[in-house]
N, C-alpha and C positions, 0 to 999 in steps of 0.2 A: 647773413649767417654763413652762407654757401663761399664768400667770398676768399675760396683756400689760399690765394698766390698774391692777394693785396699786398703792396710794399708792409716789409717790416719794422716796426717801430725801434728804434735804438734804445738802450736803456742807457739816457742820458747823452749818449753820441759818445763821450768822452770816456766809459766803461768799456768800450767796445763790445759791446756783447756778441755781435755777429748773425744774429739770429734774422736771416733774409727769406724771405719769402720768392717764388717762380712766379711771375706777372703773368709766361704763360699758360699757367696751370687754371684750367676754371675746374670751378664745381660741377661735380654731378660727370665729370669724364673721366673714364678710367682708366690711369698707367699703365702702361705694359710693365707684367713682370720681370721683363728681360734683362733689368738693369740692376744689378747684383752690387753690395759691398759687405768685405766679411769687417769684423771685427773682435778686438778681444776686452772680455772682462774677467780679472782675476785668474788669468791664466787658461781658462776656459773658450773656447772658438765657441762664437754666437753662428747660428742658423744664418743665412741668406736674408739680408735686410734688400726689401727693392725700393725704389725709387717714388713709390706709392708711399710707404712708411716714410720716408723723408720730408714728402711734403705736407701729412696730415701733423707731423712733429712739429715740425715750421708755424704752423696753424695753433698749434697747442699754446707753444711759446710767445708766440705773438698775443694771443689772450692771455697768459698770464702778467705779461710787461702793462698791460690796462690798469693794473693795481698795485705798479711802484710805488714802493714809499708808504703804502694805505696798511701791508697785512702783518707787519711785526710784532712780534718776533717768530711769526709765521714766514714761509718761503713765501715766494711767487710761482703759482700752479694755473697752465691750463690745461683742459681738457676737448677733449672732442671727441665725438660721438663717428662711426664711418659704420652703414651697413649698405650693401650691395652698389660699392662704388661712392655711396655719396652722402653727405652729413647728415644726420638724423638729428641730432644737440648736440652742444658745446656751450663753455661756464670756465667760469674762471672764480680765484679766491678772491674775495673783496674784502674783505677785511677779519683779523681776529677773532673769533667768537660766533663767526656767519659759517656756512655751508662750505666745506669744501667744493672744489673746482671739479672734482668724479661726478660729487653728488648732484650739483646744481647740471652737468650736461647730462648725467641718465634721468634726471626727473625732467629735463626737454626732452629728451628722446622716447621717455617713456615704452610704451612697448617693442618699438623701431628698436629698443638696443638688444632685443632678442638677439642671439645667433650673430651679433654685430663685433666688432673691434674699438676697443676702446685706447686713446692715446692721451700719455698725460708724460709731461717732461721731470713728474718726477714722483716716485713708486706710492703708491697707494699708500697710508699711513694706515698702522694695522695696532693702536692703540686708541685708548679713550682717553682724551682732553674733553677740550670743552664741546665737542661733538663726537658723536661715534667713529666708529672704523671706518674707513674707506670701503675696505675689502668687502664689509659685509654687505655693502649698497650695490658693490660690484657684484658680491655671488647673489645676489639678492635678482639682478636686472636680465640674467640670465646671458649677458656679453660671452662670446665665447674664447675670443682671446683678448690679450692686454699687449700694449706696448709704450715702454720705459725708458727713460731719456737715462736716468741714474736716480740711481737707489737713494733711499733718503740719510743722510748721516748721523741721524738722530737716532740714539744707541734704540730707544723703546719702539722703533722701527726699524729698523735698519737690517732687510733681506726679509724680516719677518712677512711683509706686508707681500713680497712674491712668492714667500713658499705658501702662506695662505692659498694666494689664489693657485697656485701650482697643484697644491692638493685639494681643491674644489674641482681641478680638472680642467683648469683652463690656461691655455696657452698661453705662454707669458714670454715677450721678446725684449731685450732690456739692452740698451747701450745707443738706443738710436736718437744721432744728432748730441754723445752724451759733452761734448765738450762746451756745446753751446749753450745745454742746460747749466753746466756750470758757471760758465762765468755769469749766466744769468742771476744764481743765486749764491755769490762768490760771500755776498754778504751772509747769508746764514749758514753758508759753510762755515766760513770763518769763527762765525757766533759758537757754536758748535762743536767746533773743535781746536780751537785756539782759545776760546773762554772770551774775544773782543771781539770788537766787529770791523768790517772792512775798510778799509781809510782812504778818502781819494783827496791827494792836498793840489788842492787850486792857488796857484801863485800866478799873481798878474805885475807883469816886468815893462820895463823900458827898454831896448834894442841891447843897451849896456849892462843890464841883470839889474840895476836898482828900482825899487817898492817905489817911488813917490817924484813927483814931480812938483816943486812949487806953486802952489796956484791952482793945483787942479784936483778935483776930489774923488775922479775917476778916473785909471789908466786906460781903462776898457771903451772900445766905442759900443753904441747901443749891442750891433750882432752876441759880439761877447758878453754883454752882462747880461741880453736875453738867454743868454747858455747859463748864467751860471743861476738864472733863478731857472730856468727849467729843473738844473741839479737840487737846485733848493725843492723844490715841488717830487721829486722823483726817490729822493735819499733822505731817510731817516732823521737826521741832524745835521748840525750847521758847527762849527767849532771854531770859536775865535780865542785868544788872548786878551788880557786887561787893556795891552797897548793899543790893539787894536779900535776898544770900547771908548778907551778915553779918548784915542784921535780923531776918531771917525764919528761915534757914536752912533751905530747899524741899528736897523731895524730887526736885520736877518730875519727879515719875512720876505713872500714869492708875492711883487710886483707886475712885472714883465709882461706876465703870460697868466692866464686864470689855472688858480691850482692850490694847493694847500700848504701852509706854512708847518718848516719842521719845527724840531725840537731845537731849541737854541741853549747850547751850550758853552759858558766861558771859561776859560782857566785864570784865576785872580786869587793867584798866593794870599794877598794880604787883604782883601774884601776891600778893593779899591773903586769896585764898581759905584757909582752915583745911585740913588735913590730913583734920581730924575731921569735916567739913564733909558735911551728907547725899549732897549730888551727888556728891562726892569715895569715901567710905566705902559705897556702894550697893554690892549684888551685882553690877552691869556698871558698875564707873570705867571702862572703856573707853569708855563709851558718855556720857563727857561729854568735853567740849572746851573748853579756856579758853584764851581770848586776854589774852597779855600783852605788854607794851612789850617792845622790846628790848632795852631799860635795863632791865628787873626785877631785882632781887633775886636772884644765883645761888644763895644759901642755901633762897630758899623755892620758888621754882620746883625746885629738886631734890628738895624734899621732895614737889610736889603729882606729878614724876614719878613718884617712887618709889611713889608710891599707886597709878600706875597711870593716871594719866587722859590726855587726850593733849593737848599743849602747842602753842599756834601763836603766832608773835609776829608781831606786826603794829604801822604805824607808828602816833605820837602823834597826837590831832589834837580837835582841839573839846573842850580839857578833857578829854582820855580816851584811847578809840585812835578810830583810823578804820576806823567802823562800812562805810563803801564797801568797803575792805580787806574787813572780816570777812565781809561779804556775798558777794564775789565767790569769796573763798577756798571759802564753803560753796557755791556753785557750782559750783567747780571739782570739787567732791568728788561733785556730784550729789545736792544738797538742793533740791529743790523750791521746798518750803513752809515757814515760819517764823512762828510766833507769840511774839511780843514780851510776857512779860509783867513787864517791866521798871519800873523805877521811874521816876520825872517828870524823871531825866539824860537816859536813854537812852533815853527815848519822846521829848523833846524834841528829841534830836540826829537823832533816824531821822527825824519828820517835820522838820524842817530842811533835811535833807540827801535828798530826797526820795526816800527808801528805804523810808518807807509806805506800803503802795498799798491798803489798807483797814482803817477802824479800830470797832472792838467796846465800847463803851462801858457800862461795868456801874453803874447811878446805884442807892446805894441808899436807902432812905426814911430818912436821917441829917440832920439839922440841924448843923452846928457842930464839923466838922470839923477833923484837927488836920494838919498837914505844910504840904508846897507843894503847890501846885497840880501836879492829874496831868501837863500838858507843862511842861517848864520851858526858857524861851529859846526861846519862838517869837513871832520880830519881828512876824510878820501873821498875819491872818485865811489861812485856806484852808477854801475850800466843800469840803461833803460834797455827792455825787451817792448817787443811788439808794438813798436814805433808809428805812428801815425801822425802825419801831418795836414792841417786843413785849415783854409781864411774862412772867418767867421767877421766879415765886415773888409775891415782895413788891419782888421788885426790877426797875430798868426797864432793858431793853437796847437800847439808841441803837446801829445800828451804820449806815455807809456809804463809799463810795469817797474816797478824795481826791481831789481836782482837780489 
């Protein structure tokens, strides 16, 4: 539990979250304050953050990425407990409908969070869902000050939950490590304030840009498809294309690596999908969802009910339906995250329609590729930001933001 400066877990690798940990930080030894960084929020100059607060943040963070994929359309929250130098308890959110991440580290801490500091990456929630306040388990623990990665964006929180504690009279430091906490929970920003959730479209090429090679059913060597079911295990949902279902015909479950299968999601304008179909015929059809026109086929749309799976129709648009539709629909439901690994329609039409907001590029040591090109119909250039390159095998992963 003590273990503050263990390496930090990636949320996904290909998210870059950033969120690293100091290997040589142990527990139970205490920072010198000496090491100062200001920052600002909302135009406002924060207090003297030291070097101490960064690495219990660090620690926060790192417990919260334990329950990727697990809490939506809840964030990912940790927390940790610190009184006189060294942990007391720390908790993280594990799923929707459980304990927040404050509450589960002040009930380890129990009396130890007297007069203590509590750190959590992202601001106490000061509403009633399906568990109580934050705040009041915090004034409740007698913690004397708090510290805050970024505020929650969630209008029925949002500041609420630090002036709370502010006027219980406890110290409240907010902005520390805030960039980190975001990208971490890029997905529930997005949820939140765009109405959809976060997009990360994984496209696996040949040296030459082309999807497919004769003969072979996978571009990927092992390293990389073990990445891309890690993302499957890590992120919300899976999102293919009809083209995709009928070439391939995916499981889009998490093989690889021991882990949980997402939501699998297909876009099939005209309810093309097979009856027999893997996603359809799996142990949870529940747990896939296809979007079809509203013109579909009453014959075959009856049949992909009758299997069980769940049906949403949404309007025509770009050749297909409209990806904004389906995006917002899984928002509505409380999808986070989504990774796209779709064929060169519907990777074209998502960055088009600017519903990409990060892309994974899997290039593999292939000459002379055979299909279209991995986007297809994309009138212009769009820069990548914060570019990272890394071999996962024999193959290379290109991934970075859109512009």
């Amino acid at each position: 539990m003590n273990r503050v400066g263990e390496p930090v877990l990636e949320f996904g690798e290909a998210l870059e979250i950033g969120v690293r940990g100091d290997p040589s930080i142990k527990a139970g030894w205490k920072p010198g304050s000496n090491a100062f960084e200001s920052d600002r929020h909302e135009g406002r100059r924060l207090a003297a953050v030291s070097e101490t607060d960064r690495v219990y943040m660090r620690r926060a963070l790192r417990l919260a990425l334990r329950a990727a994929g697990r809490t939506s359309p809840n964030p990912l929250v940790g927390a940790v407990v610190v009184n006189d130098g060294s942990i007391v308890g720390e908790g993280y959110h594990h799923a929707a409908g459980e304990p927040h991440a404050e509450v589960n580290a002040l009930q380890k801490a129990g009396d130890r969070a007297r007069g203590g500091t509590l750190y959590t990456n992202l601001e106490p929630c000061a509403h009633q869902g399906r568990t109580p306040p934050c705040i009041d388990a915090v004034r409740e623990a007698g913690v004397a000050r708090v510290v805050v990665a970024m505020r929650d964006p969630d209008p029925r929180t949002d500041g609420k939950g630090i002036r709370g504690l502010r006027g219980a009279g406890i110290e409240v430091e907010e902005g520390v490590l805030r960039e980190e906490a975001e990208r971490l929970n890029a997905g529930f920003i997005s949820r939140i304030k765009r109405g959809r959730p976060f997009v990360l479209l994984k496209l696996a090429t040949t040296v030459d840009g082309r999807v497919a090679v004769p003969g072979r059913r996978y571009l990927s060597g092992k390293s990389a498809l073990r990445e891309v079911h890690r993302l499957r295990d890590r992120l919300d949902a899976v999102l293919v294309g009809i083209g995709t279902v009928l070439a391939d015909d995916p499981a889009l479950t998490v093989r690889e690596i021991k882990g949980r299968d997402p939501l699998r999601v297909i876009v099939d304008a005209d309810a093309r999908t097979p009856p027999s179909a893997k996603v359809v015929r799996g142990r949870d059809p529940q747990r896939t969802v296809i979007f079809v026109a509203r013109d579909a086929d009453v014959r075959r749309t009856n049949k992909l009910r009758e299997a069980g799976v769940l049906l949403v129709t949404a309007p025509r648009a770009d050749g297909g339906l409209d990806l904004g539709a389906v995006m917002r629909w899984l928002g509505e439901h409380g999808v986070n995250t989504v990774m796209s690994e779709a064929g060169p329609h519907v990777a074209g039409a998502l960055v088009r329609g600017g519903l990409a907001d990060r892309v994974l590029l899997l290039v593999s040591p292939i000459a002379g590729g055979d299909g279209p090109p991995a986007l297809e119909g994309v009138p212009k250039a769009s820069d990548l930001t914060d570019v990272r390159v890394r071999r996962l095998g024999d193959d290379l992963a290109l991934e970075g933001t859109l512009a």
